[in-house]
Wavefront OBJ file of the C-alpha trace (Angstrom):
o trace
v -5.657 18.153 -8.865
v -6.675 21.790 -8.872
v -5.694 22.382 -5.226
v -1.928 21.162 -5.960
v -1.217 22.996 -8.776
v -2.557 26.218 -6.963
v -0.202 25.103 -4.443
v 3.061 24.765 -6.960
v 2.045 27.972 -8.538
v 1.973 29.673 -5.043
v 5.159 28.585 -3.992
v 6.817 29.829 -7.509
v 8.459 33.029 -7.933
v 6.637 33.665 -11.140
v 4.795 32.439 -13.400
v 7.442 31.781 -15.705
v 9.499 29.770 -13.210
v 7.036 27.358 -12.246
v 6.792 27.183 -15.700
v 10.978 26.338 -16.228
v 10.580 23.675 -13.599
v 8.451 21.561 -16.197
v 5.737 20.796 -13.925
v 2.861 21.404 -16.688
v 3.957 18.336 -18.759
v 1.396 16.365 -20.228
v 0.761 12.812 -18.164
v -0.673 9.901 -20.223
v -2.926 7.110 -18.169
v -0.196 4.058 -18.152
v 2.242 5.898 -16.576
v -0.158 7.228 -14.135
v -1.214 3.463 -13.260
v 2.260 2.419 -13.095
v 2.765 5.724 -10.696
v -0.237 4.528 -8.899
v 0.916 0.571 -8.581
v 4.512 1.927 -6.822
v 2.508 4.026 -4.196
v 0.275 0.756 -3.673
v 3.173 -1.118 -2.430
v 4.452 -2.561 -6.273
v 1.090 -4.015 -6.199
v 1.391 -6.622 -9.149
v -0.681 -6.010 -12.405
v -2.480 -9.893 -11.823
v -3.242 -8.883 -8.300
v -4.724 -5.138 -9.647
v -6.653 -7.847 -12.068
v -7.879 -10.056 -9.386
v -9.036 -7.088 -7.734
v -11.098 -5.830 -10.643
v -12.163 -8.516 -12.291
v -11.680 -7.310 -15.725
v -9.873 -9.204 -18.547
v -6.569 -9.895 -18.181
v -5.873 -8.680 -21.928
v -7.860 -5.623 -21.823
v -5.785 -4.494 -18.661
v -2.357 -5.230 -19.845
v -3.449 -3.553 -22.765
v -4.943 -0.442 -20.646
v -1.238 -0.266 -18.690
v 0.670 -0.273 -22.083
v -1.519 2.278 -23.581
v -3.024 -0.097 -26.476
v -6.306 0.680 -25.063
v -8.112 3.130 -23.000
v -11.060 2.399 -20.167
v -14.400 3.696 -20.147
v -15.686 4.927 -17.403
v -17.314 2.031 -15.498
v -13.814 -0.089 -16.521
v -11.699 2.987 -15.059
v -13.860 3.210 -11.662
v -13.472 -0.771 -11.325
v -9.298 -0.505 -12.416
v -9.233 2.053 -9.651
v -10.826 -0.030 -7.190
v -8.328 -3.027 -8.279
v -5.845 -0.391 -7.513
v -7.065 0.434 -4.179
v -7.141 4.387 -4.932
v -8.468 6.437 -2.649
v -10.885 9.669 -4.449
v -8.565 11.868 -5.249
v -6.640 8.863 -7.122
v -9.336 7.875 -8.366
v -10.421 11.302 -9.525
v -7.462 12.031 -11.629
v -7.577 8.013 -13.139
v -10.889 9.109 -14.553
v -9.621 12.375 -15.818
v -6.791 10.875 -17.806
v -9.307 7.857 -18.982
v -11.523 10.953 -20.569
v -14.209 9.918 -18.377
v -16.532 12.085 -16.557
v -15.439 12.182 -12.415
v -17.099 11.321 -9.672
v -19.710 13.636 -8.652
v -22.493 13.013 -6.253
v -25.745 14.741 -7.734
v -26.450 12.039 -9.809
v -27.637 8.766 -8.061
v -25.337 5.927 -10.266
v -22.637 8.396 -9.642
v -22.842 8.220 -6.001
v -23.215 4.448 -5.480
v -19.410 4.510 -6.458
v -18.059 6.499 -3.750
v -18.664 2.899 -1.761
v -15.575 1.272 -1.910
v -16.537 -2.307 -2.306
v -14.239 -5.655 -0.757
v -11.591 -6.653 -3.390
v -12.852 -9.128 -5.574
v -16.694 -7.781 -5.357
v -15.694 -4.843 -7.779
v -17.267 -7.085 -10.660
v -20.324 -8.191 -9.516
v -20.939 -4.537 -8.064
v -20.178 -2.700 -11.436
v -22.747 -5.181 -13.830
l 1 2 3 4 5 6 7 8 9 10 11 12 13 14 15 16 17 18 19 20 21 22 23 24 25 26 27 28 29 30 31 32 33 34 35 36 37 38 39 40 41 42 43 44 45 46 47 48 49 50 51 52 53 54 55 56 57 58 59 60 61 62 63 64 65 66 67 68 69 70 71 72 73 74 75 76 77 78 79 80 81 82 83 84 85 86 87 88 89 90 91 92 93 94 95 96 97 98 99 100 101 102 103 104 105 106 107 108 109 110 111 112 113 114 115 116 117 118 119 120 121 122 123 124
C-alpha cells in the first residue's frame, strides 16, 4: 500500500537505490493469492473454496491466472482467504476492481466480515 512504499522509499539512500533493490516490480493477482494462502497458515485452495463459496473451477482458474474476479467474486475470495482490509485492499487492486471505500452504502456493508461459509449467501 501507499504507506509502505513511502516507508521503503524513506529508508533508501536515493531514489535510484530503492530503485536497484527491485522493489517496484510488477505483482500479478495469483501470486499475490498464493502469497496470501502462506501467511494464512498454507490454507488449502478447497478450504479458501469452502470459505467462499464460489466454483471450484472458476477459483483454480482465478489462482492460475486463466481468469480474473470481479469485484463482488474478489471481496468473497478475500473473505475465503480470511484477509484482513489492507489484504483485502490490495486483492481488489490487482483484480482491477474498485476498493473498499465507505461513502457508498453497498460498499460499506462489506467491511462486515461475515462467518466462513456465509460469504455466499451474504454476497447474492
Amino acid at each position: 500500500m501507499t504507506e509502505d512504499l513511502l516507508e521503503r522509499l524513506l529508508a533508501a539512500e536515493s531514489l535510484e537505490a530503492y530503485l536497484d533493490e527491485g522493489g517496484t516490480l510488477d505483482r500479478q493477482l495469483p501470486e499475490h493469492l498464493e502469497e496470501l494462502r502462506r501467511a494464512h497458515g498454507e490454507i488449502k485452495k478447497s478450504q479458501i473454496i469452502r470459505n467462499c463459496g464460489l466454483n471450484t473451477t472458476f477459483v483454480y482458474d482465478i489462482f492460475t491466472g486463466k481468469s480474473g474476479p470481479g469485484r463482488d467474486n474478489a471481496i468473497m475470495l478475500a473473505f475465503g482467504i480470511g484477509c484482513n482490509l489492507r489484504e483485502c485492499q490490495r486483492l481488489l487492486r490487482l483484480a482491477a476492481a474498485l476498493e473498499l471505500w465507505p461513502h457508498a452504502a453497498r460498499r460499506c456493508d462489506h467491511h462486515l466480515v461475515p462467518e466462513p461459509g456465509d460469504v455466499a449467501q451474504q454476497m447474492r
